[in-house]
C-alpha positions as CSV (number, residue, x, y, z in Angstrom):
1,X,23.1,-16.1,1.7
2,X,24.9,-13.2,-0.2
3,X,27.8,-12.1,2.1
4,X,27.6,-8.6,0.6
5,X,24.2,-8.4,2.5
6,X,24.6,-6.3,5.4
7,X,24.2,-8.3,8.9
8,X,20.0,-6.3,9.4
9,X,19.1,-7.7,5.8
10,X,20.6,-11.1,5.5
11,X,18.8,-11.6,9.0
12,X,15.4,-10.3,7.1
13,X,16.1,-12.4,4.2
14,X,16.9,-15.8,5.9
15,X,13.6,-17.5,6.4
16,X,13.2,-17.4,2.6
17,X,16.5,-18.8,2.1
18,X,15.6,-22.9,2.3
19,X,13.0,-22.3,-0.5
20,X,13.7,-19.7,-2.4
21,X,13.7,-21.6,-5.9
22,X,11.8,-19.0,-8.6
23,X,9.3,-21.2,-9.3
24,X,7.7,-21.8,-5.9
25,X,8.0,-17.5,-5.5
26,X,6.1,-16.8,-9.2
27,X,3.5,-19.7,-7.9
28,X,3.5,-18.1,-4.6
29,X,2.7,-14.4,-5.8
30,X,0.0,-15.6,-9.0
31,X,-2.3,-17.8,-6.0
32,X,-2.3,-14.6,-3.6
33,X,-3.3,-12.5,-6.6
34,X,-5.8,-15.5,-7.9
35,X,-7.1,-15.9,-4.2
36,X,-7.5,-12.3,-3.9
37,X,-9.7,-11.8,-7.6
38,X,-11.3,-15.0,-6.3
39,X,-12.5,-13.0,-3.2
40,X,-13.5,-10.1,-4.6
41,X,-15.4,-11.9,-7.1
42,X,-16.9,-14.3,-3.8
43,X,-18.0,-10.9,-1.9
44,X,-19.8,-9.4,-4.9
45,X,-21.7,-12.0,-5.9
46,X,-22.6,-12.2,-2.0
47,X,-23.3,-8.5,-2.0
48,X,-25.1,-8.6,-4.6
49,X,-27.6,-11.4,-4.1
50,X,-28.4,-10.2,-0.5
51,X,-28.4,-6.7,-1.7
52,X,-31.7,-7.8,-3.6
53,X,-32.9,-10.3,-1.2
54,X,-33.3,-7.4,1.2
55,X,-34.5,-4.8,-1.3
56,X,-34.9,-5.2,-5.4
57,X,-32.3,-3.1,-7.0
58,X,-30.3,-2.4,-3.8
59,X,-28.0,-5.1,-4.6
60,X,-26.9,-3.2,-7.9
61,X,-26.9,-0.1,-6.1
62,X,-24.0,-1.3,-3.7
63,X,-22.2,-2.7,-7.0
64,X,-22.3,0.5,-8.5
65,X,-21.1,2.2,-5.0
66,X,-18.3,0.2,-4.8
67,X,-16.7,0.5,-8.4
68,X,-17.5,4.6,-8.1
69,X,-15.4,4.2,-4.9
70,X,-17.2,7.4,-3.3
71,X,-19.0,5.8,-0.1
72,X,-17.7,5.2,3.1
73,X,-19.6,1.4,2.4
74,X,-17.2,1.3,-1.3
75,X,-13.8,2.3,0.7
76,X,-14.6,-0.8,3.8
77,X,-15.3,-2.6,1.1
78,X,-12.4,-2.0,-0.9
79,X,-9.6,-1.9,2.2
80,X,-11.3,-4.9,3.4
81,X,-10.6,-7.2,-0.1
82,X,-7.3,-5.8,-0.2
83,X,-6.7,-7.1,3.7
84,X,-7.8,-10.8,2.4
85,X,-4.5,-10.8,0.8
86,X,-2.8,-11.5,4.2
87,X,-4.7,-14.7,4.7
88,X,-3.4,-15.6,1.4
89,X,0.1,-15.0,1.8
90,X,-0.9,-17.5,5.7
91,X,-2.2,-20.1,3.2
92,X,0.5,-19.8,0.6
93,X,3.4,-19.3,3.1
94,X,2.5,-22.7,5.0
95,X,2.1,-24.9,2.9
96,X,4.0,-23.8,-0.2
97,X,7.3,-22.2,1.9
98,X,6.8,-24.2,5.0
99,X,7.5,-21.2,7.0
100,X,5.3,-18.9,9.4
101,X,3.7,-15.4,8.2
102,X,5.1,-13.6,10.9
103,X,8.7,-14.3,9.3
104,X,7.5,-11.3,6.6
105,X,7.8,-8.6,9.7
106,X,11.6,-9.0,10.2
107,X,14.0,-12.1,12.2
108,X,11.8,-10.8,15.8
109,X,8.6,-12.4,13.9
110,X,7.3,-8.7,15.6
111,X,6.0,-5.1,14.6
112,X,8.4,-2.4,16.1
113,X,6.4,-0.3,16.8
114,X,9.0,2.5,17.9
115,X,10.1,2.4,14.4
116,X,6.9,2.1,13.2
117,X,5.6,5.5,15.0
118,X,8.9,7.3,13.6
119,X,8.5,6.3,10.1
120,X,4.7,7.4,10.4
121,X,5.6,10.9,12.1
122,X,7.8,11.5,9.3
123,X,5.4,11.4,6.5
124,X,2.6,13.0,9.0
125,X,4.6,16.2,8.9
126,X,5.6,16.6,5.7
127,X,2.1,15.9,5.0
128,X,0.7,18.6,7.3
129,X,3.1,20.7,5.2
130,X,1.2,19.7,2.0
131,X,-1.9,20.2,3.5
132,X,-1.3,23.8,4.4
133,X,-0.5,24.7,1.0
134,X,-3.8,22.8,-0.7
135,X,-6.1,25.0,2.0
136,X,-4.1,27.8,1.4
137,X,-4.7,27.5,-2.6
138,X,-7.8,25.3,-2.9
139,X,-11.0,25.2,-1.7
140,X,-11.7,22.4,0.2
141,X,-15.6,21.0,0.8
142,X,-16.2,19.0,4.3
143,X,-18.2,15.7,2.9
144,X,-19.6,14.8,6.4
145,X,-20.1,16.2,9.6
146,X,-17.8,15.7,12.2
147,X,-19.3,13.6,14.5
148,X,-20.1,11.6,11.1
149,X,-16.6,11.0,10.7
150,X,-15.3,10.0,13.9
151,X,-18.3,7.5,14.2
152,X,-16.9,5.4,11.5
153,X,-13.1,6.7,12.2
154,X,-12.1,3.6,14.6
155,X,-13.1,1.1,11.6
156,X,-11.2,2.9,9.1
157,X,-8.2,3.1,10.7
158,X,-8.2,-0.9,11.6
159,X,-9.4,-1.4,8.0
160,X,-6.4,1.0,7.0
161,X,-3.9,-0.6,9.0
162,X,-4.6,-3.9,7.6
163,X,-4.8,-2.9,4.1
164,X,-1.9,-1.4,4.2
165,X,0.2,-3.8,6.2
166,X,-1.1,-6.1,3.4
167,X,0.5,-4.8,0.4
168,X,3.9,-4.1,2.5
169,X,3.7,-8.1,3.6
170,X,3.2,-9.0,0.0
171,X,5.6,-6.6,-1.6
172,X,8.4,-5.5,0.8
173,X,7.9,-8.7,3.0
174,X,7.2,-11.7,0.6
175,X,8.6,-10.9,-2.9
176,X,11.8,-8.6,-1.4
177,X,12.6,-11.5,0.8
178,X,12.0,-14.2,-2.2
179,X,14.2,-12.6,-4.3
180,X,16.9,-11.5,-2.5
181,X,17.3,-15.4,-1.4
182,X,17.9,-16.2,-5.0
183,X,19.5,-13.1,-6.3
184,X,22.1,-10.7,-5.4
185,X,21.0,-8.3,-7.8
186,X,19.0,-5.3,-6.6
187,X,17.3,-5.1,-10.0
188,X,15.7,-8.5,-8.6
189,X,14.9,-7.8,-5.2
190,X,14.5,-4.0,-5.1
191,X,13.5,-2.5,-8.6
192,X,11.4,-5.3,-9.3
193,X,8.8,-6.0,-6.9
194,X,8.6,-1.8,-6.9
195,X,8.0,-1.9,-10.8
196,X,4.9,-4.4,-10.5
197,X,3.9,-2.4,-7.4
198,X,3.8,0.3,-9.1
199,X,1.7,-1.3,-12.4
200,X,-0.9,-2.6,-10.1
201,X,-1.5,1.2,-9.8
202,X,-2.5,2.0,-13.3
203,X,-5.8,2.9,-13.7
204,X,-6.3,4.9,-17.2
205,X,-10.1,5.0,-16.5
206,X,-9.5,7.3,-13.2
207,X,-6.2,9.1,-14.9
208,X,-6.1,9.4,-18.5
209,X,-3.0,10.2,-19.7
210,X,-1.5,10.5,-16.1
211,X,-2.0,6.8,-15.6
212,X,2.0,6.4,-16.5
213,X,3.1,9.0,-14.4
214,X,0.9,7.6,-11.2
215,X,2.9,4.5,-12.0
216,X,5.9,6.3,-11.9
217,X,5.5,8.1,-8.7
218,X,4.3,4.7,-6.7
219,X,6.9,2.7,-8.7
220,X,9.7,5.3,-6.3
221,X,7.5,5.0,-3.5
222,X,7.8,1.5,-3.4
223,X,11.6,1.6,-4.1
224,X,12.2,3.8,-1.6
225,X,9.8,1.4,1.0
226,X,11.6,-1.5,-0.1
227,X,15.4,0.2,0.6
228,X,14.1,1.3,4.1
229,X,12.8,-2.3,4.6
230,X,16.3,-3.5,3.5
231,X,18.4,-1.1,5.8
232,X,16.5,-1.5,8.7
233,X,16.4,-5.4,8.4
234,X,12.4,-5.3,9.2
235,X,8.9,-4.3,7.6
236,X,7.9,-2.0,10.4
237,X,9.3,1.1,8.9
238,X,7.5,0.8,5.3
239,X,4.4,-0.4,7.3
240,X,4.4,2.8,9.1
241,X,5.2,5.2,6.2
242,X,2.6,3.6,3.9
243,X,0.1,3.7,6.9
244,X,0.4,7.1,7.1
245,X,0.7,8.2,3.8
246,X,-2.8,6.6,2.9
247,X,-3.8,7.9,6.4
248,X,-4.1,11.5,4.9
249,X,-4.9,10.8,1.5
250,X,-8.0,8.4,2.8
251,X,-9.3,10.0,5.8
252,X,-8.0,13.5,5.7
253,X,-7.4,14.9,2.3
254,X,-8.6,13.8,-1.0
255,X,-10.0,14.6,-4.4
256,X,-13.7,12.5,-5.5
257,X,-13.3,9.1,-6.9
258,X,-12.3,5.8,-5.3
259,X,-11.7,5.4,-2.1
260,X,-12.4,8.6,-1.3
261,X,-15.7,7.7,0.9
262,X,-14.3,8.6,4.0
263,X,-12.1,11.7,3.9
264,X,-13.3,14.4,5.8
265,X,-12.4,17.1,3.1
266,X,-12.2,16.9,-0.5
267,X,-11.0,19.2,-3.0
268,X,-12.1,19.3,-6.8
269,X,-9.1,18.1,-9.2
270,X,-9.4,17.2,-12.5
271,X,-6.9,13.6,-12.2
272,X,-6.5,13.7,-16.5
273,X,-5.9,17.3,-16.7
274,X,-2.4,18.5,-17.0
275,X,-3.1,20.2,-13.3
276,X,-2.6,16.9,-12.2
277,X,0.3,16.2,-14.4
278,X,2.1,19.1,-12.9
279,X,1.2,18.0,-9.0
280,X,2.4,14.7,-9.9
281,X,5.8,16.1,-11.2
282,X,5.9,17.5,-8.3
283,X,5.3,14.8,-5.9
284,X,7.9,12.9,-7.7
285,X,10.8,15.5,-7.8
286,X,9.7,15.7,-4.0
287,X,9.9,12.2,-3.5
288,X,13.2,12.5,-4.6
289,X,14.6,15.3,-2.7
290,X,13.2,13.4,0.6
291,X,15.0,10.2,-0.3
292,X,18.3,11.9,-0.7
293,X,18.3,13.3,2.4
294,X,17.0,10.1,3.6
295,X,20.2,7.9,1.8
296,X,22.7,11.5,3.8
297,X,21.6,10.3,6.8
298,X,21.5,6.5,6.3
299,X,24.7,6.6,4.5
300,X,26.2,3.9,7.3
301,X,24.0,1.7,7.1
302,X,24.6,-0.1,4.6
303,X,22.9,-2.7,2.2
């Protein structure tokens, strides 16, 4: 282990440490991805052939909801693919790192959930911040009624928990702790495991010509997840601010397109239209500002 490590991430890191070599991580990371595609591609075809076995043509239908993204059916559907990734990263972890899945969460093995919660309230209020000012400015239609939403509200949120928790096991939790095993270099384990976090969020069919800057803006997201995850020596804090975070844009808060199903309000925004450019801008120079004060106030802890 790299001595310059502070005591919280060289704790984090060390179940990775016996086999850490590049080859087994690069293997590791292609059969999540491969055994994700594989069960997307598995659920469709399922979909599919008993959406027509009930009913000719429904099985297209749901095809079609799903890649619109629109439906509370297309977000489940979508949360719940992405949450398959953690019984890859089981599979993968077992027999290809001989090591638990719970190592991923931090050296407890647990989720602490006290930092969990704080990390959560954080983004939950500078959220309801950003909220005032889109009601303020923007008129905002309700997609469903109320009791609607909260019917299908309990799902969601276990749905969103996993899917979420997900992504932060496979970038903040497996690749962050891979790499910094084998490198001491933050460009390794910090910038890059943000950068492909952040290109698995282009999408120039929903964005246009914004598609770079959404990259951009999740590529500092996930740098800023994966420094938290590094000072505090656990996953619980990233989990919690990227639960949140999808929290409002999912359930709460969006504009129509994918995964957009099951917010209760939704506002009309044009996502290739230099609006949306400008918001983005925004969100990034915000993103900024927050992480600043975030480093003032961390400034002892050190990496």
């Amino acid at each position: 282990m790299f001595p310059h490590f502070s005591p919280a991430f060289q704790a984090f890191v060390a179940p990775a440490q016996a086999r850490s070599e590049i080859w087994r991580t690069i293997l590791g990371l292609v059969l999540v991805f491969a055994i994700f595609l594989l069960t997307t591609l598995l659920l469709g075809l399922g979909t599919a052939f008993l959406g027509e076995y009930i009913e000719p043509g429904l099985g297209q239908s749901l095809m079609h909801e799903v890649e619109e993204g629109r439906t509370i059916f297309a977000t489940f559907a979508m949360l719940f693919l992405i949450a398959t990734m953690i019984p890859a990263l089981w599979l993968i972890l077992k027999f290809l790192h001989k090591r638990p899945l719970h190592t991923l969460l931090g050296p407890t093995g647990t989720v602490n959930w006290r930092l969990w919660r704080g990390a959560a309230a954080i983004i939950l209020i500078l959220a309801a911040i950003d909220a005032t000012t889109t009601v303020l400015t923007t008129e905002l239609l309700q997609q469903m009624p109320l009791i609607k939403w909260l019917t299908w509200l309990a799902p969601a949120l276990i749905l969103l928990f996993l899917q979420t928790t997900a992504e932060e096991m496979v970038f903040r939790g497996y690749l962050q702790q891979q790499l910094a095993a084998r490198f001491k270099s933050r460009w390794a384990w910090w910038v890059l495991p943000s950068v492909i976090f952040g290109l698995a969020h282009y999408n120039p069919t929903l964005f246009g010509g914004n598609a770079w800057i959404i990259v951009a803006v999740t590529t500092l997201m996930g740098m800023i997840l994966a420094d938290v995850t590094a000072r505090f020596g656990s996953l619980s804090a990233a989990m919690g601010l990227h639960f949140a975070n999808n929290l409002v844009v999912m359930l709460f808060l969006n504009s129509p397109g994918q995964l957009s199903g099951m917010s209760f309000y939704l506002y009309s925004v044009d996502m290739q239209s230099a609006q949306m450019k400008t918001a983005m801008l925004i969100s990034l120079a915000a993103m900024l500002v927050g992480y600043g004060i975030f480093m003032l106030i961390m400034r002892r802890r050190r990496l």
